[in-house]
Backbone bond lengths (Angstrom), bond angles and torsions (degrees), N, CA, C in turn:
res aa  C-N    CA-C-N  psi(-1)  N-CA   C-N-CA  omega(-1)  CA-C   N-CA-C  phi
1 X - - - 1.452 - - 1.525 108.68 -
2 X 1.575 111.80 125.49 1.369 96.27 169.16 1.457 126.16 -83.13
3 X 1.380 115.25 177.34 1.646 112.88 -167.72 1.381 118.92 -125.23
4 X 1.625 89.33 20.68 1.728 96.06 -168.13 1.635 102.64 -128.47
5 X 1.325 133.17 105.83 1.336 144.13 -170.93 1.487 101.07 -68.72
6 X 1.547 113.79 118.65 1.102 136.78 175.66 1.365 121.49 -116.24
7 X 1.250 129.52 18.95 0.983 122.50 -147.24 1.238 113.50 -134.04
8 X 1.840 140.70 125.41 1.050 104.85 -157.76 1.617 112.13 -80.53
9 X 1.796 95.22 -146.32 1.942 92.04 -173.82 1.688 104.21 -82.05
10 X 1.127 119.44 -14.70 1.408 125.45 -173.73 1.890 103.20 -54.66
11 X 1.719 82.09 -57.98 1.690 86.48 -178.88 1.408 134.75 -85.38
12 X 1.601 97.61 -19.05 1.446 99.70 145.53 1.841 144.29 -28.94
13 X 1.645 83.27 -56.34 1.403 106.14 -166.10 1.623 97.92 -68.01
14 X 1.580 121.33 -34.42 1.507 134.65 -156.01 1.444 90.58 -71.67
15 X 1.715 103.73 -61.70 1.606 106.89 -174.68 1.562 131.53 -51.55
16 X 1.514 105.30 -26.99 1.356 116.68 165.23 1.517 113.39 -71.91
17 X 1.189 140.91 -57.81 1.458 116.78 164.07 1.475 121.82 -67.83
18 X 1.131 110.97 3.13 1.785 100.26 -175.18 1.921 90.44 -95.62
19 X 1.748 118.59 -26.37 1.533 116.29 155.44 1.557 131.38 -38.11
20 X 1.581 83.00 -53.04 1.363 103.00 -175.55 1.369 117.16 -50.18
21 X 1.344 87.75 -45.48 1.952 100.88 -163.22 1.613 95.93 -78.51
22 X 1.090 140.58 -28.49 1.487 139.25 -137.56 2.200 69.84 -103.44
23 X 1.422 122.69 -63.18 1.532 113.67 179.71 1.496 116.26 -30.83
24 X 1.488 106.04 -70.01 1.491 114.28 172.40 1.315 109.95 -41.44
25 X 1.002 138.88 -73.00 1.913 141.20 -172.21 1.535 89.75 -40.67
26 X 1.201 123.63 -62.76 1.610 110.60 -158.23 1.736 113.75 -75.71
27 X 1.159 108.29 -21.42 1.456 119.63 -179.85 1.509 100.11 -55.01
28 X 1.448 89.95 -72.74 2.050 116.25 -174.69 1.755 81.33 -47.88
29 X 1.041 158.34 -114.98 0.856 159.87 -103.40 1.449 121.25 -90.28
30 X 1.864 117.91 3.37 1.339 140.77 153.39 1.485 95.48 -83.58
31 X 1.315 143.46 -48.39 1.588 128.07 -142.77 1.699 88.69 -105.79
32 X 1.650 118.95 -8.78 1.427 104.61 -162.62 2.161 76.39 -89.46
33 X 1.015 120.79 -33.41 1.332 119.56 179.36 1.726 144.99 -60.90
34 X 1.356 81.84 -14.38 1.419 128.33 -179.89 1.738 120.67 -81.10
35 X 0.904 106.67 -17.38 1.269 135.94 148.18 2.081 91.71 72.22
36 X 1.678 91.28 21.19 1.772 93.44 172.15 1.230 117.66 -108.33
37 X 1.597 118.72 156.49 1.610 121.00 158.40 1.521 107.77 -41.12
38 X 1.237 112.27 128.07 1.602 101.56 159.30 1.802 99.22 -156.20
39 X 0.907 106.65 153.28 2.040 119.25 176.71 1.383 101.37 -78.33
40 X 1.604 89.22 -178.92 1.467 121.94 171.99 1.707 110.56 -66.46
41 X 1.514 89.03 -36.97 1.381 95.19 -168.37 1.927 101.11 -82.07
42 X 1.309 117.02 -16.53 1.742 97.84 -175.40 1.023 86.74 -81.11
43 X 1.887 146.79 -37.82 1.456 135.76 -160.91 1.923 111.13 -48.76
44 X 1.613 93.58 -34.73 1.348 116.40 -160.34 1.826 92.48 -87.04
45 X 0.988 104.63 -26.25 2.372 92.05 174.77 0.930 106.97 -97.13
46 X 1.891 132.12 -11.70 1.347 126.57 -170.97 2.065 85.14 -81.03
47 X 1.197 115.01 -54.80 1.378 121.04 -165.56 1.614 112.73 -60.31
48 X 1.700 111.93 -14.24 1.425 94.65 171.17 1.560 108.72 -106.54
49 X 1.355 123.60 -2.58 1.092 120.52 166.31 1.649 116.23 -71.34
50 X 1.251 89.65 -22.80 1.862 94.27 165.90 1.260 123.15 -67.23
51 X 1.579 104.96 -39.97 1.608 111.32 -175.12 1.509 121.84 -81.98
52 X 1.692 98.84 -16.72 2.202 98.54 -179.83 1.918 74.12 -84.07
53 X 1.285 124.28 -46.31 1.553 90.22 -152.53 1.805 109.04 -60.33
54 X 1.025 114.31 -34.20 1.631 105.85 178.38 1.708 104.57 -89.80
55 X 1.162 113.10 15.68 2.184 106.92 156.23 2.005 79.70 -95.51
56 X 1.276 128.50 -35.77 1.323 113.58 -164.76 2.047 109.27 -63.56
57 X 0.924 113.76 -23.39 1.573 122.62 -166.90 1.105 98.36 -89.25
58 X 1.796 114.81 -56.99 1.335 99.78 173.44 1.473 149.48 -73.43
59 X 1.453 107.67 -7.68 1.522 104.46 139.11 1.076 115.39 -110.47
60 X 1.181 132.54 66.36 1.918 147.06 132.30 1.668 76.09 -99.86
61 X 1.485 137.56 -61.66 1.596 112.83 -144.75 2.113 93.56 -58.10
62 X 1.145 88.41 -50.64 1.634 102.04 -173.31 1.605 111.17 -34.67
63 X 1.239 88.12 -63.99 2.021 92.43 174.58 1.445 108.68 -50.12
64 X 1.037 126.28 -61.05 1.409 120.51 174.02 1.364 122.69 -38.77
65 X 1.491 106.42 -47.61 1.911 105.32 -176.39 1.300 112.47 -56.54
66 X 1.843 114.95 -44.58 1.071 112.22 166.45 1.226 134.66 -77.32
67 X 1.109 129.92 8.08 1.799 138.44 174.49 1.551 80.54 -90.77
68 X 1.715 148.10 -47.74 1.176 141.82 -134.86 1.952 86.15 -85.75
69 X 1.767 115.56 -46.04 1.289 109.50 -173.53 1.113 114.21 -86.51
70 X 1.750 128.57 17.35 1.290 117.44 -178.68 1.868 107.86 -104.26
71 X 1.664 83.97 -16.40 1.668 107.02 -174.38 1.738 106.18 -77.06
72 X 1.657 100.08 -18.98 1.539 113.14 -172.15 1.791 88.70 -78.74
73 X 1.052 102.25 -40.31 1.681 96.71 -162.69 1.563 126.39 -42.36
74 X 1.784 68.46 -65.60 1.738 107.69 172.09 1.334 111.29 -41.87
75 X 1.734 156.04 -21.66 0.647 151.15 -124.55 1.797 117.29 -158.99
76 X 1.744 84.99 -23.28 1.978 108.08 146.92 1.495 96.07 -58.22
77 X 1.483 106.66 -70.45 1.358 130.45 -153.93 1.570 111.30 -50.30
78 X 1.297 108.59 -32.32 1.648 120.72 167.94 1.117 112.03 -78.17
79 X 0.753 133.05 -4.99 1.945 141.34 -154.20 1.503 105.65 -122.35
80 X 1.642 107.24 -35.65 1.792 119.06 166.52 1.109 90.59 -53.48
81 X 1.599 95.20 -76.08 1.807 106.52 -157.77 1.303 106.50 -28.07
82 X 1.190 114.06 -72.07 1.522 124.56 -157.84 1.638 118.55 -39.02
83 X 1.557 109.74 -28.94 1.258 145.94 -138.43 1.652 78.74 -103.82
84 X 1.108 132.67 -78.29 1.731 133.82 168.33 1.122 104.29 -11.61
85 X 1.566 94.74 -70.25 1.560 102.22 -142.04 1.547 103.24 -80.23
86 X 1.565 134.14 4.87 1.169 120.58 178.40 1.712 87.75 -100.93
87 X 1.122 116.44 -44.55 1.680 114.38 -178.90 1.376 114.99 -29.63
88 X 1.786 111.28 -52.87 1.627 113.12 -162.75 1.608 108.38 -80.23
89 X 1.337 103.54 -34.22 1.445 101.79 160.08 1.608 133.65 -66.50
90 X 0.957 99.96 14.61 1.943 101.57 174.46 1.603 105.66 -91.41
């Protein structure tokens, strides 16, 4: 999966109900399996508990990219330094 949104808002908007719908199908089709009473309305909390848990991953992926470019920084920033401090000593 990539982690970098390319996409414009047109297809954005498409991919979010084509999410939606792909949540709902699997929801309805966990509680129809389940062999319990359940509503319209549990199809509809099973399907958003689907959707915070993958907003939950995707900012864990997010936090990570930025721990990955803050680790990039840090490591210019050591590389300046280093770069000084051999300069003033010549």
């Amino acid at each position: 999966m990539n982690h970098e949104i390319k996409a414009d808002w047109n297809t954005l908007m498409q991919q979010s109900k084509d999410t939606t719908g792909d949540y709902f199908a699997t929801a309805h089709r966990i509680l129809k399996g389940a062999d319990l009473e359940y509503t319209a309305a549990d199809v509809v909390a099973l399907t958003r508990v689907m959707a915070l848990d993958f907003h939950t991953t995707s900012m864990g992926v997010a936090a990570q990219k930025f721990c990955e470019a803050l680790a990039g920084i840090e490591c210019s920033m050591d590389a300046i330094a280093e770069f000084i401090h051999e300069a003033n000593n010549k």
